[in-house]
VEXTOR-562047 format. One record per residue (C-alpha): residue number from 1; residue in one letter; x, y, z. Coordinates in steps of 0.02 Angstrom, whole numbers, plus 50000, padded with zeros to 5 digits. Example, Ala and Ser with C-alpha at 12.3 -4.5 7.8 and 13.67 -1.06 7.14 Angstrom:
# residues 2
@seq:1&type:a&east:50615&north:49775&up:50390
@seq:2&type:s&east:50684&north:49947&up:50357
END
This chain:
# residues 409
@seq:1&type:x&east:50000&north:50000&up:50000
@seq:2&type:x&east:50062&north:50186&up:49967
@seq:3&type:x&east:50020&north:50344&up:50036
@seq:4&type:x&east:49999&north:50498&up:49941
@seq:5&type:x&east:50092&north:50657&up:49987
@seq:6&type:x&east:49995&north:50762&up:50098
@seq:7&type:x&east:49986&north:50954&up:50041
@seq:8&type:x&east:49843&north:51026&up:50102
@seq:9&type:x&east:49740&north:50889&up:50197
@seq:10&type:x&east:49719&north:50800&up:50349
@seq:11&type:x&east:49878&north:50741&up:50428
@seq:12&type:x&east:49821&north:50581&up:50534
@seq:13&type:x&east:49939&north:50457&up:50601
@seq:14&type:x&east:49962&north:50325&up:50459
@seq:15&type:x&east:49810&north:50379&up:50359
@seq:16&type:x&east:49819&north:50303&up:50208
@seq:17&type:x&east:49675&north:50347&up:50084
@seq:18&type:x&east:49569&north:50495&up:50079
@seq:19&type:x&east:49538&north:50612&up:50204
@seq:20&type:x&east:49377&north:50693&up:50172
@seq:21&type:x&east:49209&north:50751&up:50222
@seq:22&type:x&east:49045&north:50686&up:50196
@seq:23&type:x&east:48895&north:50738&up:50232
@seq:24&type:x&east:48790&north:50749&up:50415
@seq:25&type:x&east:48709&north:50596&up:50448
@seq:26&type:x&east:48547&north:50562&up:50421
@seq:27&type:x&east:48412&north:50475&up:50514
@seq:28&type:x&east:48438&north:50285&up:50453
@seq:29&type:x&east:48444&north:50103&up:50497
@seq:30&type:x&east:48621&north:50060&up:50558
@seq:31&type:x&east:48622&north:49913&up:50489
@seq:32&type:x&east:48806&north:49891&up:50564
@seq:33&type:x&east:48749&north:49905&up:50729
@seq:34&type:x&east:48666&north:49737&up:50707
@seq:35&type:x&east:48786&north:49613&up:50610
@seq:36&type:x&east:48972&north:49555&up:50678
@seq:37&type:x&east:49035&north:49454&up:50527
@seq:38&type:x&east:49182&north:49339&up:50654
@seq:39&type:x&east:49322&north:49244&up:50577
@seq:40&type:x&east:49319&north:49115&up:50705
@seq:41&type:x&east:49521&north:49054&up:50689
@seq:42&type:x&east:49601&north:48960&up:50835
@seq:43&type:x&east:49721&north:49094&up:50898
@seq:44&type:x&east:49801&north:49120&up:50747
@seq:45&type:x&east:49645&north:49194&up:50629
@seq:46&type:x&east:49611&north:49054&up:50513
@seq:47&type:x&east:49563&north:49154&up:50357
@seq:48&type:x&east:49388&north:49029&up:50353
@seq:49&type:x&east:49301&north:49168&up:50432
@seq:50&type:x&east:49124&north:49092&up:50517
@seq:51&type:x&east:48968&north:49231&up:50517
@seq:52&type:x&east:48901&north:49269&up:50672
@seq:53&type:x&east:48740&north:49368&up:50724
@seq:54&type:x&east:48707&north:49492&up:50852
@seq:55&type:x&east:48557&north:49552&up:50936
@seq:56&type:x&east:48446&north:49518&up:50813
@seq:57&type:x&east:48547&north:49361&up:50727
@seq:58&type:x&east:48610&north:49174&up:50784
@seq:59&type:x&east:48711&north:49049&up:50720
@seq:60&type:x&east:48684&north:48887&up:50656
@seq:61&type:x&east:48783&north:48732&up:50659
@seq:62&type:x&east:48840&north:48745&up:50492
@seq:63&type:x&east:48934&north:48920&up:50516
@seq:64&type:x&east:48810&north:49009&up:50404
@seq:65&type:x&east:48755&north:49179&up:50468
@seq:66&type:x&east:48569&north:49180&up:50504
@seq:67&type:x&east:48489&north:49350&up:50491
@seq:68&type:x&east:48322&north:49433&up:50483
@seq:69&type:x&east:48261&north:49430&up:50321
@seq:70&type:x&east:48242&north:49602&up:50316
@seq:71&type:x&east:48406&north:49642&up:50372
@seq:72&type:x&east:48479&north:49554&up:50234
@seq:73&type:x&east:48361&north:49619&up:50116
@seq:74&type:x&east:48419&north:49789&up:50135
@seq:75&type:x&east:48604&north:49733&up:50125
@seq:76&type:x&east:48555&north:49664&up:49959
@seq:77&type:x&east:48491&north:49828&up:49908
@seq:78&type:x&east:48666&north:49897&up:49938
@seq:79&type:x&east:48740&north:49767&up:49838
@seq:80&type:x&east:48800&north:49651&up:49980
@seq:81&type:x&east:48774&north:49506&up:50015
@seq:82&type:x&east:48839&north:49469&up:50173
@seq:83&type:x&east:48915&north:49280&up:50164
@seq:84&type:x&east:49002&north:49354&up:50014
@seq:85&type:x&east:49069&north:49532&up:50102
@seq:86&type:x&east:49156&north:49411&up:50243
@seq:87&type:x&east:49240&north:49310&up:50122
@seq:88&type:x&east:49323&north:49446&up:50055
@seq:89&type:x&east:49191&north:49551&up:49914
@seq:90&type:x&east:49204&north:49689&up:50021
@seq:91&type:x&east:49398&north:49724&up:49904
@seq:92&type:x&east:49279&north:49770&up:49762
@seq:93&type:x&east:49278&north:49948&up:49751
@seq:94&type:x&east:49166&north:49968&up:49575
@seq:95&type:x&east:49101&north:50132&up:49585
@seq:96&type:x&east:48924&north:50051&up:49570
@seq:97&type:x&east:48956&north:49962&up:49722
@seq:98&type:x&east:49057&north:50097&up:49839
@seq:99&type:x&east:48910&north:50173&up:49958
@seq:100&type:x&east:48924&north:50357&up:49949
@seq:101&type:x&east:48764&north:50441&up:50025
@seq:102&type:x&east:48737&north:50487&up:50205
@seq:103&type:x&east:48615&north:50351&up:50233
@seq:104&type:x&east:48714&north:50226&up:50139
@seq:105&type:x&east:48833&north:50183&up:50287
@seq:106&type:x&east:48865&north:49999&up:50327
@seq:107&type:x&east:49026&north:49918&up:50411
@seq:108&type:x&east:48998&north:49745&up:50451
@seq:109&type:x&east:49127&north:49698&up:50611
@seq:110&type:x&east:49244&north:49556&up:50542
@seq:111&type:x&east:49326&north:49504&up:50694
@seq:112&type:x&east:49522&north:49473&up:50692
@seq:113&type:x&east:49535&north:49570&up:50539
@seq:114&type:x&east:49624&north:49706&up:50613
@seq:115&type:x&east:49780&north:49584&up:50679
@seq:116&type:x&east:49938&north:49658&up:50738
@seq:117&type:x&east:50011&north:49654&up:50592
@seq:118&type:x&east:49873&north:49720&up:50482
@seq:119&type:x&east:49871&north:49904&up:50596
@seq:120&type:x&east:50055&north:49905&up:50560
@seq:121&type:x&east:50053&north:49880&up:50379
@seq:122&type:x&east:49913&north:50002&up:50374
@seq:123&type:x&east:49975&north:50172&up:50259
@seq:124&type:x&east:49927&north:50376&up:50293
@seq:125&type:x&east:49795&north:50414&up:50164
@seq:126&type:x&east:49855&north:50586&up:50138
@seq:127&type:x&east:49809&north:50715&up:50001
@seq:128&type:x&east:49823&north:50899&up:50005
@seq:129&type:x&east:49869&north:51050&up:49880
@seq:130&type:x&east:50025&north:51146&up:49829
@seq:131&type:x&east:50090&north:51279&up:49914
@seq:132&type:x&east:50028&north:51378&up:49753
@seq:133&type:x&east:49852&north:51329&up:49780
@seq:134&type:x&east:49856&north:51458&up:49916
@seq:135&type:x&east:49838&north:51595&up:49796
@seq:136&type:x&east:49700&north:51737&up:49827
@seq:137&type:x&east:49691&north:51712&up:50012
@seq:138&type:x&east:49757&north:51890&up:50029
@seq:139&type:x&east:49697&north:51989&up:50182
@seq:140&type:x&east:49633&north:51819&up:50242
@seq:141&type:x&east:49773&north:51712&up:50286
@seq:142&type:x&east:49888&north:51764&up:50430
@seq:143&type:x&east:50097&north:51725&up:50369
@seq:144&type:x&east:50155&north:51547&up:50382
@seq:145&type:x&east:50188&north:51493&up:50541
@seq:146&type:x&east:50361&north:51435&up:50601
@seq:147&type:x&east:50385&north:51259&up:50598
@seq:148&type:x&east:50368&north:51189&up:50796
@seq:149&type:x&east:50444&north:51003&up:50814
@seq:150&type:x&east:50334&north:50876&up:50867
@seq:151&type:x&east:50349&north:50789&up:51036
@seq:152&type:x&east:50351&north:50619&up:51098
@seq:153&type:x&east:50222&north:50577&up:51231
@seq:154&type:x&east:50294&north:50494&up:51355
@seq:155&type:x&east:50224&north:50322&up:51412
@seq:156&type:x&east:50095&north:50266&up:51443
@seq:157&type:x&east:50006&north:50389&up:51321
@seq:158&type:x&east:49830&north:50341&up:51420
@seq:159&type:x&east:49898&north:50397&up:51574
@seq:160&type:x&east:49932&north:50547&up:51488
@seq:161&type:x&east:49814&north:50583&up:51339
@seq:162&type:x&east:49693&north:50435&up:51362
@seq:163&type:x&east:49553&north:50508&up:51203
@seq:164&type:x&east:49678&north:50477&up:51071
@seq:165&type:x&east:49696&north:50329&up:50973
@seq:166&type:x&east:49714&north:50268&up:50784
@seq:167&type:x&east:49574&north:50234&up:50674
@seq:168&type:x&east:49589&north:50116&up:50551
@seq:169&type:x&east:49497&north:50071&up:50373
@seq:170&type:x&east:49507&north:50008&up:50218
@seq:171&type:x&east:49513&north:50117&up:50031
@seq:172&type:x&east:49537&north:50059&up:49860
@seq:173&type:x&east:49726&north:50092&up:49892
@seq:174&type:x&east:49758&north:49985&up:50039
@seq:175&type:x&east:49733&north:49965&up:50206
@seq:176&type:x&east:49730&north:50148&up:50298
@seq:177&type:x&east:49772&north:50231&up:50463
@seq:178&type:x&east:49717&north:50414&up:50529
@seq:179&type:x&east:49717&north:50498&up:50719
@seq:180&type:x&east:49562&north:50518&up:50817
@seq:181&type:x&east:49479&north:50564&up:50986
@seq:182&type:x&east:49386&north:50494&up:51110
@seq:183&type:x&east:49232&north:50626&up:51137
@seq:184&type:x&east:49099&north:50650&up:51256
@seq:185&type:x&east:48882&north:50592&up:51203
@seq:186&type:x&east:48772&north:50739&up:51261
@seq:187&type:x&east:48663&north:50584&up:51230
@seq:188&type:x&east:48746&north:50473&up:51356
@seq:189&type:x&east:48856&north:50586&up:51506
@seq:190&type:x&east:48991&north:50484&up:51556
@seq:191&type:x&east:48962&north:50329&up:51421
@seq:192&type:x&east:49005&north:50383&up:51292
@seq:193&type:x&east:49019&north:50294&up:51124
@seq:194&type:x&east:49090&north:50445&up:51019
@seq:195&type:x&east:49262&north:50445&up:50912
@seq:196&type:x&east:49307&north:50620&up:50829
@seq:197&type:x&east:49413&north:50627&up:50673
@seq:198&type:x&east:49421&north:50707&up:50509
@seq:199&type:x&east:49290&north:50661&up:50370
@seq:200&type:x&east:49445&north:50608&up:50245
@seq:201&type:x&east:49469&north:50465&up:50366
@seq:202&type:x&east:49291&north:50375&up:50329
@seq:203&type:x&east:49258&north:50464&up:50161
@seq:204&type:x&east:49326&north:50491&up:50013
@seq:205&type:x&east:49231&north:50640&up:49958
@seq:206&type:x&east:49159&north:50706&up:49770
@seq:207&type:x&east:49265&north:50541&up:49708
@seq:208&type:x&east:49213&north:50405&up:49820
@seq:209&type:x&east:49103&north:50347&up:49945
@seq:210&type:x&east:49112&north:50271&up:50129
@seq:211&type:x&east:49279&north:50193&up:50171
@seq:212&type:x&east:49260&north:50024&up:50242
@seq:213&type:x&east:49308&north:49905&up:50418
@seq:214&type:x&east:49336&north:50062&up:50477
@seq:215&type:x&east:49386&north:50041&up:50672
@seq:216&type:x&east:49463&north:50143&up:50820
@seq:217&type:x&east:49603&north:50066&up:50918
@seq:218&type:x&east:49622&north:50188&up:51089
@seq:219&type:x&east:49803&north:50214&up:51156
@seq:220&type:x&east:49882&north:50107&up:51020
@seq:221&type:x&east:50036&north:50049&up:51051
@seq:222&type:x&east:50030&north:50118&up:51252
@seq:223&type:x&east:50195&north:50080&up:51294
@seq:224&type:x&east:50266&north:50178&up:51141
@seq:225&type:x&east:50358&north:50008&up:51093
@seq:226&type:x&east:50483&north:50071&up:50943
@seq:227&type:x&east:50460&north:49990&up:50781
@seq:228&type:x&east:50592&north:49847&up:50813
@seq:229&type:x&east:50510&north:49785&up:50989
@seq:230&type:x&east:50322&north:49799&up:50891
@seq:231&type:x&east:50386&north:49640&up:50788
@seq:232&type:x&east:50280&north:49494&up:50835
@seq:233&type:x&east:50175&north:49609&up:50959
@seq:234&type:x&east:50019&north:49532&up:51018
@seq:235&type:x&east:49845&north:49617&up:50996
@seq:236&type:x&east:49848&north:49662&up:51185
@seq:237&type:x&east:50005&north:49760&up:51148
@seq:238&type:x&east:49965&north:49864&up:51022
@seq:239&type:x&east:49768&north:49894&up:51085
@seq:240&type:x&east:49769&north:49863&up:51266
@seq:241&type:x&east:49592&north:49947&up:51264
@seq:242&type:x&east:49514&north:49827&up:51129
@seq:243&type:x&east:49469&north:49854&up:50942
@seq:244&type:x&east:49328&north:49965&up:50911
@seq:245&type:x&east:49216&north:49955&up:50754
@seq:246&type:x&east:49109&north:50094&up:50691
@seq:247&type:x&east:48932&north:50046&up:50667
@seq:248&type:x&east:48891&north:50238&up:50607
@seq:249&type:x&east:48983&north:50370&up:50565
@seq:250&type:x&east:48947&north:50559&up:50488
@seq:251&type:x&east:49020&north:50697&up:50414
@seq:252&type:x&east:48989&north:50869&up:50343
@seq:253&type:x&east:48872&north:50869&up:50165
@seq:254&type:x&east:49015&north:50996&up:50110
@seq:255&type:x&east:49133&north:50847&up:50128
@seq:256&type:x&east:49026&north:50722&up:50019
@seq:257&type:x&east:49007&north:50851&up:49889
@seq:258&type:x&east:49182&north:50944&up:49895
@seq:259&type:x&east:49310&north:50852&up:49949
@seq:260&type:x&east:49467&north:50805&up:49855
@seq:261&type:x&east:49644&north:50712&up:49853
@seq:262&type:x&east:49700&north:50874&up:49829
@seq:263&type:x&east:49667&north:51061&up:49828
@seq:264&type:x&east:49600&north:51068&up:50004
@seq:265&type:x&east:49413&north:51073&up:49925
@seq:266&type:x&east:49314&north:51027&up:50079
@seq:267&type:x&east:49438&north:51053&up:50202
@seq:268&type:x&east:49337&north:51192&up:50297
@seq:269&type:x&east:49205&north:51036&up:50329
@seq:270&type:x&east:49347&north:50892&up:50340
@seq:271&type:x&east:49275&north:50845&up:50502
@seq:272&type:x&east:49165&north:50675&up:50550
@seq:273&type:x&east:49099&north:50567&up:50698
@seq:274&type:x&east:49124&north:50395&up:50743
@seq:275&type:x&east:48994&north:50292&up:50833
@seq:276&type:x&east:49075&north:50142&up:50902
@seq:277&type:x&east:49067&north:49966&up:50961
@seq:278&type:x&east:49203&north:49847&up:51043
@seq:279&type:x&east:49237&north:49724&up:50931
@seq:280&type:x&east:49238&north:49572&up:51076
@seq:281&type:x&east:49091&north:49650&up:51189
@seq:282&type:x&east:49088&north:49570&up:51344
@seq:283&type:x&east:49108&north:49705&up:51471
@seq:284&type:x&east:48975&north:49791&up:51446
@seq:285&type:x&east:49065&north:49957&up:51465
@seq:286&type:x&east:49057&north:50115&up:51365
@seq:287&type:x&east:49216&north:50179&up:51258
@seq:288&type:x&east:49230&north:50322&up:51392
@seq:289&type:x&east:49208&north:50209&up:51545
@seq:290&type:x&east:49354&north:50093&up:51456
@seq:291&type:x&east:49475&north:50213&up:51445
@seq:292&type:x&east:49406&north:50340&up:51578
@seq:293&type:x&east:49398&north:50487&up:51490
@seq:294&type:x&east:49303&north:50588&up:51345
@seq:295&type:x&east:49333&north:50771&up:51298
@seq:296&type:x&east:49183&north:50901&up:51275
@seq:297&type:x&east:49179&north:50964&up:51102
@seq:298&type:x&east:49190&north:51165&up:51073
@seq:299&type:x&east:49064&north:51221&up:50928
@seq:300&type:x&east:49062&north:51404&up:50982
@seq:301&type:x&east:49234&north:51413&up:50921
@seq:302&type:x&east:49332&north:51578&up:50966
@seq:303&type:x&east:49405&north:51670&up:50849
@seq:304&type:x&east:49610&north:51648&up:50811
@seq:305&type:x&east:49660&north:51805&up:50907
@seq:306&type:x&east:49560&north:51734&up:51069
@seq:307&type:x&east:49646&north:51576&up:51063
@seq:308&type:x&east:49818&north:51587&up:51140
@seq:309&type:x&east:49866&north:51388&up:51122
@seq:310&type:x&east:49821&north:51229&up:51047
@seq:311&type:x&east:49876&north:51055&up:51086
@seq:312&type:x&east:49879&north:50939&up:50936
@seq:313&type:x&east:49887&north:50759&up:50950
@seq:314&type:x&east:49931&north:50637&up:50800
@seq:315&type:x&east:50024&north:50464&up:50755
@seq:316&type:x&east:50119&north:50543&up:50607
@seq:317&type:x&east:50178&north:50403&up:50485
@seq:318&type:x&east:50273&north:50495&up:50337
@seq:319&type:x&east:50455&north:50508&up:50363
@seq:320&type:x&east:50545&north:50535&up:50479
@seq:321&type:x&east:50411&north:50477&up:50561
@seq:322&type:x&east:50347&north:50272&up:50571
@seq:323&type:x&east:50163&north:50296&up:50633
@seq:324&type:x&east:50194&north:50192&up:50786
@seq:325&type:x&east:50234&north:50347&up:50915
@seq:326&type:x&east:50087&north:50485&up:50968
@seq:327&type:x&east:50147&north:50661&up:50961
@seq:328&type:x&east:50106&north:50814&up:51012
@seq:329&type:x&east:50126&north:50998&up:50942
@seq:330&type:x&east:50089&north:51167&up:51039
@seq:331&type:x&east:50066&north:51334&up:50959
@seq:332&type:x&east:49941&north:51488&up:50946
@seq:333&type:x&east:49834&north:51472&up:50813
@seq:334&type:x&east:49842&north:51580&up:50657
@seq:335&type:x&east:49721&north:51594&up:50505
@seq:336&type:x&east:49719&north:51505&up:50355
@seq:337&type:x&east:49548&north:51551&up:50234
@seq:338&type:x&east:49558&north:51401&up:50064
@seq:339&type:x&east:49405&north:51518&up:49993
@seq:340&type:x&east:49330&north:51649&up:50034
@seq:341&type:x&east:49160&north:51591&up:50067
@seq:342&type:x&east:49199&north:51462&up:50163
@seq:343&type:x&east:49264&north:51462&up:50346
@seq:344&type:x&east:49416&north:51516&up:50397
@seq:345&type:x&east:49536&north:51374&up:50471
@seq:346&type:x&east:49662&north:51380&up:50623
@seq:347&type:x&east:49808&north:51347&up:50560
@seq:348&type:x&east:49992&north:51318&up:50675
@seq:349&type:x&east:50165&north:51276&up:50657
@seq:350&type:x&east:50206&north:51079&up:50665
@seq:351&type:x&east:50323&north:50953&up:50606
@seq:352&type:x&east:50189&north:50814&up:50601
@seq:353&type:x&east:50169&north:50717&up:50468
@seq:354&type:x&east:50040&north:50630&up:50363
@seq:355&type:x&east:49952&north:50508&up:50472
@seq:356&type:x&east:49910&north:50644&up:50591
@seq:357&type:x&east:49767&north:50685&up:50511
@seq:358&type:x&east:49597&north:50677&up:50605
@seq:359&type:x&east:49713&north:50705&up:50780
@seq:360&type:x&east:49617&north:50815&up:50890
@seq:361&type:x&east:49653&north:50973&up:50937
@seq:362&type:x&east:49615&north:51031&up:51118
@seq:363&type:x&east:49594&north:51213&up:51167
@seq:364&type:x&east:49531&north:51276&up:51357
@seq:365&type:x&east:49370&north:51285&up:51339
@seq:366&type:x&east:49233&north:51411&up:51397
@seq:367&type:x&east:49230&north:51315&up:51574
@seq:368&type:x&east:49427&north:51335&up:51581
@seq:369&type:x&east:49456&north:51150&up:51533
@seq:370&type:x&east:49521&north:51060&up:51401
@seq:371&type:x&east:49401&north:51044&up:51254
@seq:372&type:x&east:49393&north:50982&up:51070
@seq:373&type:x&east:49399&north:51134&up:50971
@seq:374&type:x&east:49468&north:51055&up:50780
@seq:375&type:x&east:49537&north:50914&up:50712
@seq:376&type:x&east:49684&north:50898&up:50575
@seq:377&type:x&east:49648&north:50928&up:50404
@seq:378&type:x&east:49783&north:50987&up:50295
@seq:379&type:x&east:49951&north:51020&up:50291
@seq:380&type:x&east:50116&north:51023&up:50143
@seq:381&type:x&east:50198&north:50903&up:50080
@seq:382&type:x&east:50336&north:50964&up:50147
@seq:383&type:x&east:50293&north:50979&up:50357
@seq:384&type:x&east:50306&north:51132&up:50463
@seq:385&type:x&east:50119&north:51165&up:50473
@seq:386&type:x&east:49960&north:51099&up:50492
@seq:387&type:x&east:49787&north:51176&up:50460
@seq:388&type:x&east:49603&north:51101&up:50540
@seq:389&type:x&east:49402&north:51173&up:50529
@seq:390&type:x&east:49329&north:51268&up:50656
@seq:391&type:x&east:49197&north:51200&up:50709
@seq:392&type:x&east:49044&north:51285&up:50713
@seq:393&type:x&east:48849&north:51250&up:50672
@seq:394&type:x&east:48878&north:51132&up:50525
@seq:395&type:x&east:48993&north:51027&up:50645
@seq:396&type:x&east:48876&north:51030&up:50775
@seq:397&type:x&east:48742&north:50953&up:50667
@seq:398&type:x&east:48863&north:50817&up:50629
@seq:399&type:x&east:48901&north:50786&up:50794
@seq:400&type:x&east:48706&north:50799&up:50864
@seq:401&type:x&east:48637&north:50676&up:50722
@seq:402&type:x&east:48761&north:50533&up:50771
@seq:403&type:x&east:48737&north:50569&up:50956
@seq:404&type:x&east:48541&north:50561&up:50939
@seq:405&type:x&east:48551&north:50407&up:50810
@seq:406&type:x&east:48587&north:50308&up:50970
@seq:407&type:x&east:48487&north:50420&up:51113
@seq:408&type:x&east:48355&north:50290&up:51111
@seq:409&type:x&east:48323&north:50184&up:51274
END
């Protein structure tokens, strides 16, 4: 798998395909929510992957998936049939088979997919524009920033920054990585379900459609093992807090409609939200209550001169970096405007690389703690800066119509 150089796009840790918005989700059936398609190896993942139902499925002796007829019925409407996606036909990417709309959004879990060695194979998917692209953002754009070098977090990163994690998914390119955040359900105080990251990390945009086995690993790689020590890691090693599998996700409409692998269309919107499921249940627990924390989410987003610092978090995975270390980079904001009728983005100096996109960026918020105030979008091909949306009404929609998806009792 490659990446592609990120100019002006999300940097997320690893991300591999595109990063870019799609459009606020729409009341739907989540059909995700109900199907875990398990490849039921001994230890190892045997590739003979068995189906196996959830709530409203069982199995049968034979290994065959039983589902409502219903529920498979509308799968079939999609195009997928879901004995077939398990084994594999979810690698055809026909562009009369790759979901696009809002309501379109299915991820069947496929447990075991996401092995060790899968996550670390996994590319950036980044995209961006030129330096020249920049052009006619006079009286908009504050100067460059200087370049700040990204920091290590020490170890453990959840003893430290506990919201951040990876998410992972698959593109027509390859398997893919990105950054995201932990974030807290107005729907559900303290249990929250919610992953922030940027909409180029589960959509591809005016191109594409829905990215697919898209998951969120929390804290990967905790004990910032280097690349060397991560050969042969076990599962427990790299996601000590379980695999995570979206069963809905959302992002802006200007995303679905806009975005690009390059030119920053979109990138004002390149923002989306996770719902998410552990891939192995049993607990019981809520994301949040798993790793014990989930950060508000700032829409009333001040403007750059009454922001005096940002903390950006990412798992950059261009060189010189290897996507297996969380980073952070510190700065006050400055402005960066792609078009004039669009929002204006913050914009700081960092060394972060592609793979960092979708990392969230925390601000003090209006109750003088830390909040969620962007999320990476862009940045050159060449690193010293990074760029992400403010977030403001059309974020908040987002963010409101996947929290009330799953208010219900």
């Amino acid at each position: 798998m490659r990446s592609e150089p990120l100019l002006l796009t999300a940097r997320g840790e690893g991300e591999k395909v595109a990063r870019r918005r799609t459009s606020p989700v729409l009341a739907a059936v989540a059909l995700a929510s109900v199907l875990a398609l398990t490849a039921t190896g001994c230890g190892s993942g045997d590739p003979e992957a068995n189906a196996q139902a959830s709530a409203s499925a069982a199995s049968e002796g034979d290994g065959k998936i039983t589902i409502p007829d219903d529920i498979r019925d509308r799968l079939k409407e999609h195009g997928i049939d879901v004995d077939k996606w398990k084994d594999g036909a979810w690698k055809n990417w026909d562009r009369d088979d790759w979901l696009r709309e809002a309501q379109d959004y299915i991820n069947p879990v496929i447990e075991g997919l996401w092995d060790p060695d899968r996550m670390q194979g996994a590319e950036d998917p980044d995209r961006g524009v030129q330096e020249s692209d920049l052009s006619g953002d006079q009286g908009v754009t504050d100067p460059e920033p200087t370049p700040v070098d990204a920091k290590a977090v020490s170890p453990t990163y959840h003893d430290n920054v506990p919201e951040a994690g990876k998410v992972f998914f698959d593109s027509p390119e390859g398997t893919m990585v990105c950054s995201a955040t932990v974030v807290a359900d107005p729907a559900h105080p303290g249990r929250s379900n919610l992953v922030w990251t940027a909409g180029h990390c589960v959509h591809a945009g005016r191109t594409g459609g829905w990215y697919r086995n898209i998951a969120f690993v929390p804290s990967y790689n905790d004990q910032a093992l280097s690349a060397a020590e991560l050969a042969g890691a076990t599962e427990d090693e790299l996601a000590p807090y379980g695999v995570w599998w979206a069963d809905w996700a959302g992002t802006s409409d200007q995303w679905i409609a806009q975005g690009g692998p390059t030119g920053g269309e979109g990138a004002p919107y390149d923002f989306a939200v996770i719902h998410v499921t552990p891939e192995k249940g049993g607990s019981g627990k809520s994301l949040e209550e798993t790793v014990g924390s989930a950060l508000p989410v700032h829409f009333a987003a001040p403007a750059v001169p009454r922001v005096e610092s940002i903390t950006v978090d990412g798992y950059p995975a261009a060189a010189p970096f290897d996507g297996e270390t969380l980073y952070q980079c510190q700065d006050r904001p400055g402005r960066l405007s792609i078009n004039a009728s669009d929002p204006t983005m913050y914009r700081i100096g960092c060394t972060m690389t592609g793979g960092s996109s979708g990392g969230g960026w925390v601000a003090t918020g209006a109750d003088g703690e830390p909040a969620l105030v962007s999320n990476t979008s862009i940045g050159p091909v060449n690193a010293g800066w990074l760029a992400g949306p403010r977030l403001g009404e059309v974020a908040k929609g987002v963010y409101d119509s996947v929290s009330q998806k799953f208010a219900g009792p």
